[in-house]
GUKELO-244451 format. One record per residue (C-alpha): x, y, z; residue in one letter. Coordinates in steps of 0.02 Angstrom, whole numbers, plus 50000, padded with zeros to 5 digits. Example, Ala and Ser with C-alpha at 12.3 -4.5 7.8 and 13.67 -1.06 7.14 Angstrom:
REM residues 2
506154977550390A/506844994750357S/
This chain:
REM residues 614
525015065745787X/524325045945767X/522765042145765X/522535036145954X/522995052846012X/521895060145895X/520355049845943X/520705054946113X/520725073746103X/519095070945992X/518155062046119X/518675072646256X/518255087746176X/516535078046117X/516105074446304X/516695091446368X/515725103146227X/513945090646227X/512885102546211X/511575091846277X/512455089046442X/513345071146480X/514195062446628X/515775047246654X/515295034146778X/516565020446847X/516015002146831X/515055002947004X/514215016646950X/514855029047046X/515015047746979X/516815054246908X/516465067946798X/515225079146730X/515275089346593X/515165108646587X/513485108846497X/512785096246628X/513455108246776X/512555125546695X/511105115046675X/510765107946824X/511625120846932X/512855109847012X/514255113947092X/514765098447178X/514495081747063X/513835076447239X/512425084747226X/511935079147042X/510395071147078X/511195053946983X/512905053647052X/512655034347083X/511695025146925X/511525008347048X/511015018747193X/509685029347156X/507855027847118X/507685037146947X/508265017846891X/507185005446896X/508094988546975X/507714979746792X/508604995446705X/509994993146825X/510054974646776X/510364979146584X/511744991446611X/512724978146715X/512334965346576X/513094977746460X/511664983746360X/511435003746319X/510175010146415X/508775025246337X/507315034146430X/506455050346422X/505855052146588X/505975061546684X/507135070146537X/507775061146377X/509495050146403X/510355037346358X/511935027746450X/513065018146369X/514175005646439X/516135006346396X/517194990746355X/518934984746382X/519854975546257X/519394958646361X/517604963946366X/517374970346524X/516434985146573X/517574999346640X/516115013246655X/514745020946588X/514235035546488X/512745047046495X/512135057446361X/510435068246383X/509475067346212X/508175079646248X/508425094246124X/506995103246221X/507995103446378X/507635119446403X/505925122846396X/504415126946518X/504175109046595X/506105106046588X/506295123746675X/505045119646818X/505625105646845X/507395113846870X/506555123946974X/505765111647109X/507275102747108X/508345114947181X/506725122547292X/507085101547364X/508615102347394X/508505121247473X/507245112547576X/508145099647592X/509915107647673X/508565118947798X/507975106047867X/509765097647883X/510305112747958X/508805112948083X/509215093348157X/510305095348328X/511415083048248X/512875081148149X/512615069647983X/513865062547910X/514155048247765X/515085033347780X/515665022247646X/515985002747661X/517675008347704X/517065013347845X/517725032147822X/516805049347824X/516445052547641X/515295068147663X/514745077547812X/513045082147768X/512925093547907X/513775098748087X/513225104148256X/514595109848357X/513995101548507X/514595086048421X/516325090548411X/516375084548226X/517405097348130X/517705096247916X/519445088147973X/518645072048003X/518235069647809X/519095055347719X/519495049247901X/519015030647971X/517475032648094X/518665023648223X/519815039048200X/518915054248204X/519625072348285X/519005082148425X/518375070248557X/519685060048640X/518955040648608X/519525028348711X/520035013148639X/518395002548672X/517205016548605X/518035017248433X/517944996748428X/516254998248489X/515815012748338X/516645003748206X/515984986048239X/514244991148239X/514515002848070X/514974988648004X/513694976748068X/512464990348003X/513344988247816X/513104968047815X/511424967647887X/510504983047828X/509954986548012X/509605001248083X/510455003948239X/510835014048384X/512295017548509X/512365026948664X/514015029248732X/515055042248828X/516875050848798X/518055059948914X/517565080248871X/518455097348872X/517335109048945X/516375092049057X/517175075449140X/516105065849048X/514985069448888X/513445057948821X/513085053648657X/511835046148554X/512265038448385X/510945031748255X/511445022448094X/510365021847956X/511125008947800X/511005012147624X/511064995147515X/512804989747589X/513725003247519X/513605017147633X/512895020647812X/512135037747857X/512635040448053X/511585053148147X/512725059148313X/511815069848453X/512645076448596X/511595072948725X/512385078048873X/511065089348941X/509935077648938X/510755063849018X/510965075149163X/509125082949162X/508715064649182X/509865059849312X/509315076249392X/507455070049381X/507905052949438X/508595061249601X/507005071649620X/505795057749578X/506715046949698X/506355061549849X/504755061949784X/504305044449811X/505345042349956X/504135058350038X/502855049549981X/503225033150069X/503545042150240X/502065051950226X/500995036850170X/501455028250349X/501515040150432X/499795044050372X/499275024650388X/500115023850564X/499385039050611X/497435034650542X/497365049650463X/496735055250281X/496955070050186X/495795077250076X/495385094749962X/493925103849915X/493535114749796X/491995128549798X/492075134249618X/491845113049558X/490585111549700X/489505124849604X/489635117149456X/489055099849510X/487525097049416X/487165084249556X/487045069049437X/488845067949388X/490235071349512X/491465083749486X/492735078349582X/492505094849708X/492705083049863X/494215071349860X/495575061249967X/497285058149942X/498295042650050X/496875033950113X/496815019450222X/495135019750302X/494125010650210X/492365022050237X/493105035050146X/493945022650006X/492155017649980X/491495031649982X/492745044749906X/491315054049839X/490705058149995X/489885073849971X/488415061849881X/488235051250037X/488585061250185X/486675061150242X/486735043350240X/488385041250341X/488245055550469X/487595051250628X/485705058450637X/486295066350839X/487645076550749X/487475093850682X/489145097750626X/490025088450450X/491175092250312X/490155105750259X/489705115850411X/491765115550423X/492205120550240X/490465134950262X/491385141850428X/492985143850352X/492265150450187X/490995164750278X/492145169450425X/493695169650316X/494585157650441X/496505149750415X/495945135850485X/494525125550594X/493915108150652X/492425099450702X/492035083250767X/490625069550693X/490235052250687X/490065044150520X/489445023950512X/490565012250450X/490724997650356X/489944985550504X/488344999650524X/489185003950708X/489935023150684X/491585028950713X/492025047750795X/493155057750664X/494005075050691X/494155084150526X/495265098950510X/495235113050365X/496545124050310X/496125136750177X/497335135350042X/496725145749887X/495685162349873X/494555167149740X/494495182949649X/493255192049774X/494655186749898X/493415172549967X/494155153350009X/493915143049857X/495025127349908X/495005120650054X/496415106050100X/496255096050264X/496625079950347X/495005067950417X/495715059350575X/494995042750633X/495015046350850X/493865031250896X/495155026551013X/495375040551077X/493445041951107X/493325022851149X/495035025851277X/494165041951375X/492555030451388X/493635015651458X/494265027751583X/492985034451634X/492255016251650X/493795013051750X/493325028451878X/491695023051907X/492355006551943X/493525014152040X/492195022552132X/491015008552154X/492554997252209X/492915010552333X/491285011652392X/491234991752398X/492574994852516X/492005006952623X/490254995452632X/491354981052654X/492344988152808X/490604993752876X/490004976252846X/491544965652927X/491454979253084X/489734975353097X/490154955553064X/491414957653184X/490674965453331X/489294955053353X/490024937953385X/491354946553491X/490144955753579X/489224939853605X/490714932753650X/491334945753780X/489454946353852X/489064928353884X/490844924253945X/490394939554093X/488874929054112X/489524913354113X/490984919454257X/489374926354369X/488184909054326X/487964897654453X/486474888754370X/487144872654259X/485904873054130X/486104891854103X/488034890354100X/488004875753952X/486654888153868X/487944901553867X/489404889853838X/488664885353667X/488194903553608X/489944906853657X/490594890253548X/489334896953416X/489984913753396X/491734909953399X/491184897153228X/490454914553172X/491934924153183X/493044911753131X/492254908352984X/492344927252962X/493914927852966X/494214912252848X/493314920152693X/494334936052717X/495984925352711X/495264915052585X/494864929152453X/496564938352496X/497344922052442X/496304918452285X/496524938852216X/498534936152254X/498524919952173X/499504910952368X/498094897352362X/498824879552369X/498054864852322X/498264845552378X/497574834152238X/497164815752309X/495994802252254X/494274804952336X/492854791852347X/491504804652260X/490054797052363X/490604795052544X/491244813852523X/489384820552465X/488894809952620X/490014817652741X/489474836452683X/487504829852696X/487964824952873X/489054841352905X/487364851052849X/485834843052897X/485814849853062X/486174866152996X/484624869152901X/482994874652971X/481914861053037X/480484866552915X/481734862552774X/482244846752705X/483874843952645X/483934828052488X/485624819952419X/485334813752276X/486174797052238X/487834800352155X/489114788052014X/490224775552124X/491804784852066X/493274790152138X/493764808052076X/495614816752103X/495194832752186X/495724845152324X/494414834952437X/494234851652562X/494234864752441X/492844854652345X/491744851852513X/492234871252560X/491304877252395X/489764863852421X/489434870152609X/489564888352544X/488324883952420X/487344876152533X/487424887752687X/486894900152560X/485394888852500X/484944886452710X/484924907552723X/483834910952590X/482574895252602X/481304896552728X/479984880952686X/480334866752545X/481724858552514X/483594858552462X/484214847152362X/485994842652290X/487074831252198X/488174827852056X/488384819651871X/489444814851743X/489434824451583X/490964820951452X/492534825151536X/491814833951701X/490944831751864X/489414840851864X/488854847152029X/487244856052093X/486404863552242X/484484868452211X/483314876352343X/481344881552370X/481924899152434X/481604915152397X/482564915752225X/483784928152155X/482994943952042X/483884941851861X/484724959451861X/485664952951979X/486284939151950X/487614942251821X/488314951751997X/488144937052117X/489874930952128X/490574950052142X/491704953752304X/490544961152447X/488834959452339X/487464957852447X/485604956652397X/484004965252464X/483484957252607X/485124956652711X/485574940952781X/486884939652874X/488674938052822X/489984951852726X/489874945452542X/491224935952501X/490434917252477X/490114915852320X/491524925652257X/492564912052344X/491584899552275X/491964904652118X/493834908352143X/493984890752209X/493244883352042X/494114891351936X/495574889352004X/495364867652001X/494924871551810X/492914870751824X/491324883051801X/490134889651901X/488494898551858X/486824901951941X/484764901751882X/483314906752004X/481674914651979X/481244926252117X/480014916152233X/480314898352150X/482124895752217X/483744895752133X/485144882252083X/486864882552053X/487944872551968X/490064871051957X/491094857551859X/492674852351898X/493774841351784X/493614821951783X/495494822651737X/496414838251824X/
């Protein structure tokens, strides 16, 4: 046998029968062989287990210790046990590997045992908790294939056939083309970068359409990537499922937002068991509202605090006279009405309803839930009609005193008409004759007039009025009306034009004197001694026109009724009402005002505008 071969058998025999333990290591480092006294020492099984089954990735080396091994210099240490590694040479000088020798001859005493001993209670640890993670963990090399499975769930679909296989070409699953690109690029961006990353992605199934998974890769200093795959397929569906629910959740809420909002209502709960616990300084919550949109209650949502403030002091029934009656008389459900004041200080009429929702032990209520229901107006609409009936009424009445009035109106003139014309067939006497001729003449005016206003006010209300605009010499028209009414008032009475502006004005020239006369005729009735005066002015953009008198004035609860259909005032004079509410039709409808002052025994003056510029 030559020497080489004999060498050879040596050192192998040397390496396998170290009694000390020892280990071969490629030049990266990486593990190939342990000897049988390194095995039975550290209870290995596996060389992937061995605790140093990479010298350049571990962290029992220090990075400077790892710097002199790749230089080529032997390596010693006694900690945590005594050992030395030695690189191995080519005939070019190149390291090929590495050998380890342990040099502790004490290997196997108390502190060497122990430490044994928590070395495998570790990794016992270790592999529990492995086996605990819902995920399968498998190692992958810069090769990108499955060097160790580390562990397996077999929701995963990972099986021990997919070791030594490219992660782009694992069993089980069927991967569509794009997923295993999709894996494999980003194990392999994970490898250059050092970045942890994660990938979500989904696969056709066998027992499902579709199944989800979830794929976390942790590198390891370029060399290997540790992927962490979780099937999380019930998941993914729990949360579409809650999607769906949160999305009829919120769309219930929506609808029963408006149609609380829409509907001015507010819901609310109480609770008896808080409401005994309130130590009256700090609330506890016993009263509150949900969806509210009145902004009393959003102000003050702990009402229970400021209830005596806000109730109306008339009202004897509240939240609490409610929540008592259902509480004592063990009712379903009740209501009550109150006012509460509001953010302006007026108050506003609520209806509150209870329902009694959860019992106590002893069987009494101890949560009431409810809705608080703005009906102001509902309360402000049965006022309004019955405002409307009464003014119903009254208009009816103003009716029935009007038709009294116009008969009344009516028959006199004709009956002075009908008389004197008898007389006047039967007179021989001249002067008697012309005496009745003008009380005839007189009363027809009377009833012709009569029947003038009630035209005229049937007109106005149906809106049939026409109007002829012309250009009107202001001045000579005030002096026609003075002339039309100077013999009309009593002789005791003096009637005063006051001197008017040399305009000329673009009016309705007979609606304009029809108001004036009214005026004045009214001014004539009511003024016994004195004087009446009237006029007109300019003021900005109008023609301001009055009518004041001496009479017997107007009391001032009255006048905001004045130019009312068929008002009359105490002390009947006669005529059916309707003048001034002409007066003021006719005014308003050639774009003016018209208003009234008096003091009852001084007189009275009133005033209407009409535009400079219709």
């Amino acid at each position: 046998m030559d020497e080489i071969s004999v060498k050879q058998i040596l050192l192998s025999d040397f390496f396998t029968y170290y009694p000390a333990g020892g280990a071969l290591y490629d030049e990266s480092g990486a593990l190939l062989e342990m000897n049988r006294t390194l095995c039975e020492k550290f209870g290995v099984e596996d060389q992937h287990d061995f605790i140093l089954n990479n010298l350049f990735d571990t962290d029992y080396l220090t990075d400077l210790q790892k710097n002199h091994l790749k230089n080529g210099s032997v390596l010693a240490d006694n900690h945590p046990i005594g050992y030395t590694i030695i690189p191995g040479f080519d005939t070019e000088g190149n390291i090929i590997g590495y050998t380890l020798l342990l040099t502790d001859n004490h290997f196997a005493d108390p502190d060497m045992i122990r430490y044994d001993k928590k070395m495998r209670e570790l990794k016992y640890i270790s592999d529990k908790v492995v086996q605990s993670v819902p995920d399968t963990i498998i190692l992958i090399n810069d090769r990108l294939v499955v060097e160790r499975i580390i562990t397996y769930a077999s929701e995963t679909c990972i099986t021990p056939a997919a070791l030594n296989r490219r992660i782009d070409d694992l069993p089980g699953f069927i991967y569509p083309d794009p997923v295993k690109r999709r894996v494999a690029s980003m194990v392999q961006k994970s490898l250059d970068t050092s970045e942890v990353l994660n990938i979500e992605f989904s696969i056709p199934g066998h027992n499902a359409p579709i199944v989800h998974f979830k794929l976390r890769l942790v590198p390891i200093r370029h060399k290997y990537v540790v992927a962490y795959i979780r099937n999380v397929s019930d998941i993914v569906e729990k949360e579409k499922e809650n999607r769906s629910l949160t999305h009829q959740l919120s769309e219930s809420r929506s609808m029963m937002e408006l149609a609380l909002h829409n509907s001015h209502i507010a819901t609310y709960s109480f609770n008896f068991e808080l409401f005994r616990a309130c130590d009256k300084e700090h609330c506890n919550h016993c009263f509150q509202f949900y969806g509210v949109n009145n902004h009393l209650l959003e102000r003050n949502r702990y009402i229970c605090r400021s209830l005596s403030v806000l109730r109306h002091p008339e009202d004897r029934q509240d939240f609490f006279l409610l929540f008592n009656e259902i509480r004592d008389k063990d009712l379903e459900e009740y209501s009550v009405n109150f006012r509460l004041k509001s953010d302006d200080g007026n108050y506003r009429s609520y209806e509150v309803i209870g329902k009694a929702f959860e019992k106590d032990k002893e069987g009494k209520t101890n949560l009431i839930v409810g809705c608080v229901i703005d009906n102001q107006k509902h309360v402000e609409y049965e006022e309004s009609l019955i405002k409307a009936k009464e003014k119903a009424e009254n208009a009816d009445l103003l009716k029935s005193t009007f038709l009294a009035n116009v008969t009344h109106e009516i028959r006199t003139p004709l009956n002075a008409i009908v008389g004197f014309s008898d007389l006047l067939s039967q007179e021989e006497d001249p002067e008697l004759r012309e005496s009745y001729t003008n009380l005839i003449k007189a009363n027809n005016e009377l009833l012709l007039n009569l029947v003038n206003d009630v035209l005229d006010i049937s007109k106005i209300e149906s809106d049939m009025l026409t109007f002829n605009y012309a250009d009107n010499h202001l001045p000579s028209v005030m002096h026609d009306i003075y002339k039309t009414m100077q013999f009309r008032v009593p002789e005791s009475v003096t009637l005063v034009l006051d001197p008017c502006p040399e305009i000329t004005l673009n009016m309705d020239k007979n609606r304009m004197m029809q108001v004036l006369i009214n005026l004045l005729t009214n001014a004539a009735k009511y003024t016994e001694t004195g004087s009446i005066r009237f006029g007109c002015g300019i003021r900005e953009d109008f023609v301001h026109f009055y009518v004041t008198d001496t009479g017997s004035g107007i009391p001032e609860s009255e006048l905001g009724n004045i130019f009312g259909r068929f008002v009359q005032l105490k002390g009947y004079k006669q005529g059916i009402g309707l003048g001034l509410a002409i007066c003021k039709g006719l005014v308003t409808k050639m774009g003016g005002t018209i208003s009234a002052t008096s003091k009852v025994g001084k007189g009275s003056t009133f005033n209407f505008t009409l535009p400079l510029h219709p």
